[in-house]
C-alpha positions as CSV (number, residue, x, y, z in Angstrom):
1,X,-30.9,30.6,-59.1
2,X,-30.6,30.6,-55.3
3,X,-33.3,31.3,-52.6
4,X,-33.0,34.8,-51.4
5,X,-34.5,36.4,-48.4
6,X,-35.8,39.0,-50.7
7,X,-37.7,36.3,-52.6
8,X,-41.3,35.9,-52.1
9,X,-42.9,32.9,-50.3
10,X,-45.4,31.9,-52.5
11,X,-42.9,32.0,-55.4
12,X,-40.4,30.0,-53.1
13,X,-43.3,27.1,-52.7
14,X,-44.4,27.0,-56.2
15,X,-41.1,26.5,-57.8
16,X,-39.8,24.4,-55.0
17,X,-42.7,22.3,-53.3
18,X,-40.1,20.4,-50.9
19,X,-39.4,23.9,-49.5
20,X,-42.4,23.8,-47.6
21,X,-41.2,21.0,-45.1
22,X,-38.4,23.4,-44.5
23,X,-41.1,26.1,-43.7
24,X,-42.9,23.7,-41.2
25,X,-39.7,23.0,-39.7
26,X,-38.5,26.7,-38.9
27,X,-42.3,26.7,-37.7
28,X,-43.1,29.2,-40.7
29,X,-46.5,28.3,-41.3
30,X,-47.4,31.2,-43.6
31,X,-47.9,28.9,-46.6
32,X,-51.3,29.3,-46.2
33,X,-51.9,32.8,-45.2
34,X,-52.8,35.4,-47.0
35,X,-49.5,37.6,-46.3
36,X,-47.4,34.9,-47.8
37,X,-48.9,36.5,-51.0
38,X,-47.2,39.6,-50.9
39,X,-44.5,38.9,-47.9
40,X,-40.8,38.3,-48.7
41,X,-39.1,35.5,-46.9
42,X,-37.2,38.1,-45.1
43,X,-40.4,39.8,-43.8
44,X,-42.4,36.6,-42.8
45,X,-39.1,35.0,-40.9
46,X,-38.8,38.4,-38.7
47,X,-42.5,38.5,-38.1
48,X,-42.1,34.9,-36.7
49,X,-38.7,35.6,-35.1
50,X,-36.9,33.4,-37.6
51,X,-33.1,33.5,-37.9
52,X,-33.8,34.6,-41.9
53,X,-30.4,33.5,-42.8
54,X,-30.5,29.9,-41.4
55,X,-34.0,29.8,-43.2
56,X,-32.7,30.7,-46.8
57,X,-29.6,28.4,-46.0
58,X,-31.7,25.1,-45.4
59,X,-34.0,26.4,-48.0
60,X,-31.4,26.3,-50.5
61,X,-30.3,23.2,-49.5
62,X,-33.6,21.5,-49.7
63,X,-34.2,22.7,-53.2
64,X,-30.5,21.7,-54.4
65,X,-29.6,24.7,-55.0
């Protein structure tokens, strides 16, 4: 099952642990705070001024999904 913006980013991490290099690389470094608990990867990207949709794209791609 794909990466979805909707998806939140704790779940993201914990079924796909490479995913978090792709966080570090958008410079989404959330994976540690406490919002990523209850964020969606679509609220934590804008509140970072992330492009959402190049996030889930290389997100997918890092996953193999």
């Amino acid at each position: 099952m794909k990466i979805k913006k909707e998806d939140n980013i704790v779940k993201i991490i914990q079924e796909y642990p490479i995913c978090r290099e792709v966080f570090m690389q958008f410079g989404l470094g959330c994976i540690g705070c406490f919002a990523a608990h209850y964020e969606s990867l679509e609220q934590g990207a804008l509140a970072h001024g992330i492009d959402v949709d190049a996030l889930v794209t290389e997100l997918n791609k890092a996953a193999g999904l």
